[in-house]
N, C-alpha and C positions, 0 to 999 in steps of 0.2 A: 301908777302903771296899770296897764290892762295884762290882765295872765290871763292867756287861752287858753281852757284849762281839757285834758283828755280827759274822759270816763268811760268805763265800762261799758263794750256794744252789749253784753248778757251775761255774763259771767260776772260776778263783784270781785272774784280774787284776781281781775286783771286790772283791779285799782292798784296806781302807780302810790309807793313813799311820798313820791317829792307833790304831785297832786295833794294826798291828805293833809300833806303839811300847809302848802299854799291856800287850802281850800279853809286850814282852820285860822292862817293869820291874816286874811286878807278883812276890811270892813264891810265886803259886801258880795254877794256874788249874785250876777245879773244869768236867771235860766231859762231855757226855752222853755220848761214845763216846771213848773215850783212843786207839784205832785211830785214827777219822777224824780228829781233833784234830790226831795226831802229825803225819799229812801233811801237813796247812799248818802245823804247827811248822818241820817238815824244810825246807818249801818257802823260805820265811823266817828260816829259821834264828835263831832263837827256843828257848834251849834252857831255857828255866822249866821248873818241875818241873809234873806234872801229876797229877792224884787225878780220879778217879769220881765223877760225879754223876747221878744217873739215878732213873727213875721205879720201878726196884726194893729202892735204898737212898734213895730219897733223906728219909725220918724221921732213920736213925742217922750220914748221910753230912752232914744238913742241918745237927743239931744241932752233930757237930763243927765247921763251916765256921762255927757262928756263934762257937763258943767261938775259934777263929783270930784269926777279926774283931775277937773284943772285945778279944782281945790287942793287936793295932793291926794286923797282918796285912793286907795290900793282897791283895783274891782276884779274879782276871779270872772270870766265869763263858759260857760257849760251849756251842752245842748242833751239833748232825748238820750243820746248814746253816740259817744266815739268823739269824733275829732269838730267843734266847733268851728266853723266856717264852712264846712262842706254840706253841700245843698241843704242850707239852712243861712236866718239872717245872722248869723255870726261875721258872714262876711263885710258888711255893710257898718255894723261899729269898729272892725276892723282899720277899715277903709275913712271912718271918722276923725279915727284915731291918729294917724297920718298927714290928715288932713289941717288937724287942730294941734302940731307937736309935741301931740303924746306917748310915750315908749308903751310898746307893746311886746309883751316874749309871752312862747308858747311853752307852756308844761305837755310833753307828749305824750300820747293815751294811744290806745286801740283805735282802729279804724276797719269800718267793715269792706272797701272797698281794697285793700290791700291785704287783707285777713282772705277774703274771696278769691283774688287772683291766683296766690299761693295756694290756696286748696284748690282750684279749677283742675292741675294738671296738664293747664295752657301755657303755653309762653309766656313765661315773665318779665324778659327780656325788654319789652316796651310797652305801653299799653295805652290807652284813650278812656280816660273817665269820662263818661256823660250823664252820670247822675239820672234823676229821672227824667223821660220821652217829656217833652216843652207839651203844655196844653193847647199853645196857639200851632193851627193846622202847617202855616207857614214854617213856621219855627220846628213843628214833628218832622215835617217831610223835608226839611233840608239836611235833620241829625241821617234820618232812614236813608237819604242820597248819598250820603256820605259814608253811611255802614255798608254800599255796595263793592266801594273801590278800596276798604280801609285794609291793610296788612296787617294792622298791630291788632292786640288782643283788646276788647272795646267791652267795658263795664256800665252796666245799669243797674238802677233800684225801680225795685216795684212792690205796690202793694197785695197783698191776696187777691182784691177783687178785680185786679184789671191785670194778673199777669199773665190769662190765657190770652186776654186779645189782642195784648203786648206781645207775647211769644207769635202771635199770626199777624203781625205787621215786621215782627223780628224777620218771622223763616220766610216774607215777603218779599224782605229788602234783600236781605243776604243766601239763601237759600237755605240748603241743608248740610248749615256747619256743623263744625263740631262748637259744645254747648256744655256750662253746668249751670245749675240752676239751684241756689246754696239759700237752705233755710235756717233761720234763727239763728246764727252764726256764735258761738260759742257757748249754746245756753243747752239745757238739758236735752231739746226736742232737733236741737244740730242736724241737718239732711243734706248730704250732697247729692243730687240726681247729675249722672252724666250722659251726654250720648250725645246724638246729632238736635237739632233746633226740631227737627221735626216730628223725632222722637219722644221729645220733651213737650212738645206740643199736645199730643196722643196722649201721653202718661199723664198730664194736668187737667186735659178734657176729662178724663174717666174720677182721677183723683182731687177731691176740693182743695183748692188752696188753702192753706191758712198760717200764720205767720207772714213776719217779713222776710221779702226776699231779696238777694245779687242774682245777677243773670253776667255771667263771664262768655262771651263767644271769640271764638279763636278767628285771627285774620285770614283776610281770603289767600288765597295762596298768590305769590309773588308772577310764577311763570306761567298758571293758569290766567291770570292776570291781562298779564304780557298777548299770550296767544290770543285773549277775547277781544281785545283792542288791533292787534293785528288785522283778526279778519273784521273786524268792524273797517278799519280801511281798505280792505281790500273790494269791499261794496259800493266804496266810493273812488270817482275819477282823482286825480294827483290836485285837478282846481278846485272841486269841492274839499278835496282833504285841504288844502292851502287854505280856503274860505270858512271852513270850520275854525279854524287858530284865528283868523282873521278874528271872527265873531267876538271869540273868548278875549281880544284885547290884544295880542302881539301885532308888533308891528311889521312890514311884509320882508324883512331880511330876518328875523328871528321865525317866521311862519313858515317861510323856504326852508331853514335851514333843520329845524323839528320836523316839516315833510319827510325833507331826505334822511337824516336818522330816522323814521317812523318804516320809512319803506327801505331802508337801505341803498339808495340809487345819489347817484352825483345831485350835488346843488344847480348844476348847470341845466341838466336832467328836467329837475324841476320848475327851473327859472322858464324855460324855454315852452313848456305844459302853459303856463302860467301867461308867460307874457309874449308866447310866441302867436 
């Protein structure tokens, strides 16, 4: 069996029982980093053998770990800090695992994306993990299109050195939400900064990053929303509003009938704009 195993985002007393126990009976445990690993090995004294797993082997490291498995091999698997699988390859032996039917359960740990939300002082309610901004330009600017129209509360990681410029494509996309911006999360140097995006911007311009950071922005608001899409229609005739939906893929009785709730006016109203 594969155990997905939680550890410590910064704090070692948020090491779980049933973790140390797993972590001492299992043959092997596959870590993102065998450095940071070892230190809560040491800590707990936990002396299982330890092997590499990581987002630069993890193809030729992946395949051996299954060939283990299938032998009957008990593997713990652990990342840098927090919840294995999340924006990390943990997902991908995962997903081997499933593949090749092999049982997989998780031992659950800390996580800093749920640690963040909770102290943001944002709705918690619902939220959108997006892990860190995609490196490819394509892949950035469609997350940032999507952070303009988004409602729920939209979580990101960033490193110190790219989180001013990340914060000036943030308060680009979205404007000037409300924003926390949470360092080292459970460890001695813990910072919650809150305010608006733009404010937070300002205050990381003057002040150097350092540490890792969460960036929590709260969604845009539902009826301010509503209103900015309103008069966006109201700039267009009732057939370009019709030919916009057309665009987007509806077909022209679903496109008529989005018009007419869009603007509040009969279907007939519209048909007639349309195909009169």
């Amino acid at each position: 069996m594969l155990y997905v195993c939680g550890t410590p985002i910064g704090n070692m007393e948020d090491m779980t029982y049933r973790a140390v126990r797993i972590l001492s009976e299992v043959e092997l445990i596959a870590a993102e980093d065998t450095r940071n690993t070892l230190k809560i090995l040491s800590r707990f004294n936990i002396k299982t053998k330890l092997t590499s797993y990581h987002e630069h082997n993890k193809e030729s490291k992946g395949a051996q770990l299954i060939e283990m498995l299938k032998e009957g091999m008990d593997i713990a698997l652990v990342t840098d800090a927090g919840m294995p699988g999340i924006s990390d390859p943990g997902e991908d032996i995962i997903k081997l695992c499933y593949e090749n039917n092999i049982e997989v359960t998780a031992v659950p740990g800390p996580t800093a994306v749920v640690t963040a939300v909770v102290l943001s002082g944002l709705s918690c309610r619902s939220y959108v993990f997006e892990g860190f901004l995609p490196k490819n330009k394509r892949q950035r600017a469609e997350v940032l299109e999507r952070l303009k129209t988004e409602t729920r509360t939209t979580v990101f990681y960033e490193a110190p050195h790219h989180l001013v410029s990340t914060l000036e494509e943030l308060y680009k996309a979205a404007g000037d939400r409300k924003c926390a911006v949470e360092r080292e999360l459970t460890k001695k140097h813990e910072t919650i900064n809150r305010g608006t995006l733009g404010e937070l911007l300002e205050y990381f311009r003057s002040n150097e990053p350092k540490g890792e950071f969460v960036i929590v922005i709260e969604g845009t608001d539902t009826e301010q929303l509503k209103n900015k899409e309103l008069m966006q229609y109201e700039n267009l005739s009732i057939r370009e509003h019709y030919e916009s939906y057309i665009s987007k893929g509806l077909d022209e009785k679903a496109a008529m009938k989005q018009v007419a709730k869009d603007r509040n006016i009969g279907k007939r109203d519209v048909y007639k704009e349309v195909k009169g």
